[in-house]
N, C-alpha and C positions, 0 to 999 in steps of 0.2 A: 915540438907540439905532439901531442898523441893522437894516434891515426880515431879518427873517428868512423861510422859507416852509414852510408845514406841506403834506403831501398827505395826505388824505382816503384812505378805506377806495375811494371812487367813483374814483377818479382824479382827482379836484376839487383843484387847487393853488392855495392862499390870501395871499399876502401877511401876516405878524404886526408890526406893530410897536406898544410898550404906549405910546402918546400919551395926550396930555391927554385926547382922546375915549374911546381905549380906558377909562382910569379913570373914567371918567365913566360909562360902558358899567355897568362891574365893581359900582362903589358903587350904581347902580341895580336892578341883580340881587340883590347879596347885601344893601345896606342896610349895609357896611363901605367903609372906601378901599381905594383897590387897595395903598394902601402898610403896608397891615394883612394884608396877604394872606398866609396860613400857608404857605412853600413845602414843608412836609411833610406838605399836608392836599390830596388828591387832587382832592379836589371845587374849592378855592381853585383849582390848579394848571388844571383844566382850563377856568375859569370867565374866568380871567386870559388864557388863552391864545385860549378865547372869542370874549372882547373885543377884544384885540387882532387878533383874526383879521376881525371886524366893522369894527373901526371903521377899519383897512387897508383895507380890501375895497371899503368906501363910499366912502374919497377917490379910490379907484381908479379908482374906475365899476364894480367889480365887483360880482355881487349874489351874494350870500352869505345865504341866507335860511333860516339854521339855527338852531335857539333851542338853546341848550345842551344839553339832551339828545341833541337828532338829532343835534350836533355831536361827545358824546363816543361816539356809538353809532355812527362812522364814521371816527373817531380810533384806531389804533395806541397800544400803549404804549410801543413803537420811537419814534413819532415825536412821541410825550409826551418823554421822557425825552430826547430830541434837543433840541427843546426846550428844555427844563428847564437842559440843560446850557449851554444859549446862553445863554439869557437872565442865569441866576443870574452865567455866567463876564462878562455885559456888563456885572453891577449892580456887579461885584468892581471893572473896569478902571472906572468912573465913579465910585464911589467911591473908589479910591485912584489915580488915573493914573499916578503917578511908577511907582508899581511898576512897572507896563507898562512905562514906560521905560528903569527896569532892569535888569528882564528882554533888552529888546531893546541896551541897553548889554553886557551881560556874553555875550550870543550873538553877536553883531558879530565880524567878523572884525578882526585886530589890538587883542581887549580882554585 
């Protein structure tokens, strides 16, 4: 998946990408896997984005030293919902790639 990046309410810009760490993160917060993760349930939505925001952070070198709460209490719904729309449009093209290629087949010039 391709690192995506959140900014913070501080000016603080994060690195997100959901790796094996991030779910590892996620299932130890909520006690679910991240592949269980409700994307119509706020609390899941921010918790995933979270993790993935930690566990980028740390292979980074970055110190990102925010427990969920502090994290949604400096979080934007602008940049939830930003977000949101990556991620979910990434799980689409990894799940079905051809589409994607489709897509980019029938927009090509000479199709």
């Amino acid at each position: 998946m391709k690192k995506h990046f959140i900014t913070l309410t501080t000016g603080e810009s994060f690195p997100v990408e959901i790796s094996l760490g991030a779910m590892l993160i996620f299932k130890e917060e909520t006690g679910r896997e991240a592949t269980e993760a409700d994307m119509g349930s706020l609390s899941d939505l921010i918790k995933l984005l979270w993790a993935g925001a930690a566990a980028a952070s740390e292979t980074a070198g970055i110190a990102m030293n925010y427990t969920p709460q502090q994290f949604a209490n400096r979080l934007t719904p602008e940049e939830l919902k930003k977000w949101k729309e990556t991620y979910v449009e990434s799980q689409r093209n990894e799940e079905n790639p051809e589409k994607g290629e489709e897509v980019k087949k029938k927009d090509s010039p000479g199709s």
